[in-house]
KOLGU-152356 format. One record per residue (C-alpha): residue in three letters; x, y, z. Coordinates in steps of 0.2 Angstrom, whole numbers, plus 5000, padded with zeros to 4 digits. Each point is the difference from the previous one (the first is absolute). Example, Ala and Ser with C-alpha at 12.3 -4.5 7.8 and 13.67 -1.06 7.14 Angstrom:
ala506249785039/ser500650174997/
***
This chain:
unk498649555078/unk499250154994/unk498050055008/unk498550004989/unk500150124989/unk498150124996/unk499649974982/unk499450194999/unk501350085011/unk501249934991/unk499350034982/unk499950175005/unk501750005004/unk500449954983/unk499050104992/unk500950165008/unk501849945004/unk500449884987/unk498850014985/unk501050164993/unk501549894995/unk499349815000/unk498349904991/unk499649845005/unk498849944986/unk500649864988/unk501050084986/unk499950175008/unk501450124995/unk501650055008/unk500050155009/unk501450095010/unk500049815011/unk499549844992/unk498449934997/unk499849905014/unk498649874993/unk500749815006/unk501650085011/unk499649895015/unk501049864999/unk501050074987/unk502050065003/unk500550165001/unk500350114982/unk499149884988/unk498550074992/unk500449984984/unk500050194988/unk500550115016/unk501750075003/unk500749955018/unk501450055011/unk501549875000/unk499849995019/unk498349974999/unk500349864985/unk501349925010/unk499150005018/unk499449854996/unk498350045013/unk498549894995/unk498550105006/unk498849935013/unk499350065016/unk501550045012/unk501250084984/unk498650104993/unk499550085016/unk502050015006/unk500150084982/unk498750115001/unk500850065018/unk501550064991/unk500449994983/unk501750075000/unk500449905015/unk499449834994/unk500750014982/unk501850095001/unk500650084986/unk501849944994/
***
């Protein structure tokens, strides 16, 4: 199990790191990555209107706590391009 996270470290991080290619507001628009509004608990390459590798359609990951964080680790590594 993952440690707290900081609610403003952590939006911080996503405001540098990640808000470039992702929004997380309801009905937000796609950018270079997926809107990522209601991804937790969802499977992998499902939000509907974005464009997603094969590999990552057919990884059949649901995203929670340990395959986020594994995820976020190393992308390339956790979702193998075929």
């Amino acid at each position: 199990m993952a440690k707290p996270g900081n609610e403003k470290k952590g939006a911080k991080v996503f405001k540098t790191k990640c808000s470039q290619c992702h929004t997380v507001e309801s009905g937000g628009a796609h950018k270079q990555g997926p809107n990522l509004y209601g991804f937790w608990g969802r499977q992998s390459g499902q939000a509907d209107g974005y464009s997603y590798s094969s590999a990552n359609k057919k990884s059949g990951i649901m995203w929670g706590e340990e395959t986020l964080f594994d995820y976020l680790e190393n992308p390339k590594k956790y979702i193998k391009v075929s």
